[in-house]
C-alpha positions in Angstrom: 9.0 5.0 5.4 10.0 8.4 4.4 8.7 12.0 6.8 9.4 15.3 6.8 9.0 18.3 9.1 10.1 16.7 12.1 12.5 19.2 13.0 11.5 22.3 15.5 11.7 24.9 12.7 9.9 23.4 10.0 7.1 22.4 12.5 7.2 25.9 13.2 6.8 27.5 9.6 4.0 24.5 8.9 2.2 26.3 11.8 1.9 29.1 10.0 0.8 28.3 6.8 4.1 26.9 5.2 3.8 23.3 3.7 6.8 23.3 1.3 8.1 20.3 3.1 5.0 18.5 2.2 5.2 19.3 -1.4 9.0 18.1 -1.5 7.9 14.9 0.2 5.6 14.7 -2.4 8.0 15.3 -5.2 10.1 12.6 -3.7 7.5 10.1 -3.6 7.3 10.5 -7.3 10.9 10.3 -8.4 10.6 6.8 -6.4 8.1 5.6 -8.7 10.0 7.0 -11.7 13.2 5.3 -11.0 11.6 2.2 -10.1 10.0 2.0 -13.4 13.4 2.9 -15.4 15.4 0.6 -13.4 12.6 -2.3 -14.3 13.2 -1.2 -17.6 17.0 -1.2 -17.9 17.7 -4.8 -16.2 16.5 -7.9 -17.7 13.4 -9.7 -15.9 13.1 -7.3 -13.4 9.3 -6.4 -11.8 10.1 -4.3 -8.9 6.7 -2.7 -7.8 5.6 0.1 -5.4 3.0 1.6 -3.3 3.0 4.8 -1.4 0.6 5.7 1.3 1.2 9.6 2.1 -0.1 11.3 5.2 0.2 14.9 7.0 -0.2 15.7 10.4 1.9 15.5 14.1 3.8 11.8 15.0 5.4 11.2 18.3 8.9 10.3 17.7 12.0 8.9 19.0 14.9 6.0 20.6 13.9 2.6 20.7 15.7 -0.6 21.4 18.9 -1.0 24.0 21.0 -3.5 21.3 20.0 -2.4 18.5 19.2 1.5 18.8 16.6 2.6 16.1 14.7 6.1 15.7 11.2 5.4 14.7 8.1 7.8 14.5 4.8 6.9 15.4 0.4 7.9 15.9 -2.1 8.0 13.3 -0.7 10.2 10.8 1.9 7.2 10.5 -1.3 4.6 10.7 -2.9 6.1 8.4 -0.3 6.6 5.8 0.4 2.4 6.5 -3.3 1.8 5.9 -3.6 3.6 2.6 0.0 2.1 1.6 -1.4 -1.1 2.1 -5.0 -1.3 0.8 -3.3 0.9 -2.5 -3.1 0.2 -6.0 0.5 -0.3 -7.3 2.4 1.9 -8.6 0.2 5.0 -7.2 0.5 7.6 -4.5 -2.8 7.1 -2.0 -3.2 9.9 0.3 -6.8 11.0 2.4 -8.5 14.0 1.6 -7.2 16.3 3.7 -3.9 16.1 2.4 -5.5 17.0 -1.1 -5.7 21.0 -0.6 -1.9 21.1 0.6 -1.1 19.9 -3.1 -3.4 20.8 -5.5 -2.0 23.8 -6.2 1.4 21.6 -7.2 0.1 18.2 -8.4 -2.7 16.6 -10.4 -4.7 15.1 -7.5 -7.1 12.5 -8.8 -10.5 11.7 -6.6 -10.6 8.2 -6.9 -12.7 6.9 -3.6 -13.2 3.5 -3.0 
């Protein structure tokens, strides 16, 4: 799981209009696919396969665990970003609607609804 934004200035600047984070995130999503696919390519009998549910909106993060300490986000931005990961098609970005006008203006975004 990737995010971005979760720090108190960038929440602030997405509150007014700026969603360059998003667009980064997205950028990064697809450089994940693209390395996948040229490391598959450059080792013998490898098949390593990906799929990417992407989501925006507010999480509630933070601490968990006493032994192990881990910082984990959570809410349905994050449930529905696992949902579309997981009822994807490999090798694509899945992302809802409403992400779609954040993006278009930077990527292709196909309307593919199942």
């Amino acid at each position: 799981m990737a995010a971005s934004g979760l720090d108190p200035l960038t929440e602030e600047q997405t509150k007014q209009g700026n969603h360059e984070h998003i667009v980064h995130l997205m950028e990064f999503c697809f450089k994940i696919l693209e390395t996948i696919k040229q490391f598959n390519t450059y080792t013998f009998g490898t098949k390593f396969t990906m799929k990417i549910g992407f989501n925006y909106g507010p999480v509630t993060d933070g601490i968990i665990g006493q032994n192990k300490v881990l910082y984990d986000i959570w809410g349905d931005t994050v449930n529905l970003s696992s949902r579309m990961m997981s009822t994807g098609v490999v090798g694509r970005i899945q992302l809802p609607a409403a992400v779609v006008p954040h993006l278009v203006d930077y990527f292709k975004c196909l309307n593919e609804a199942r």
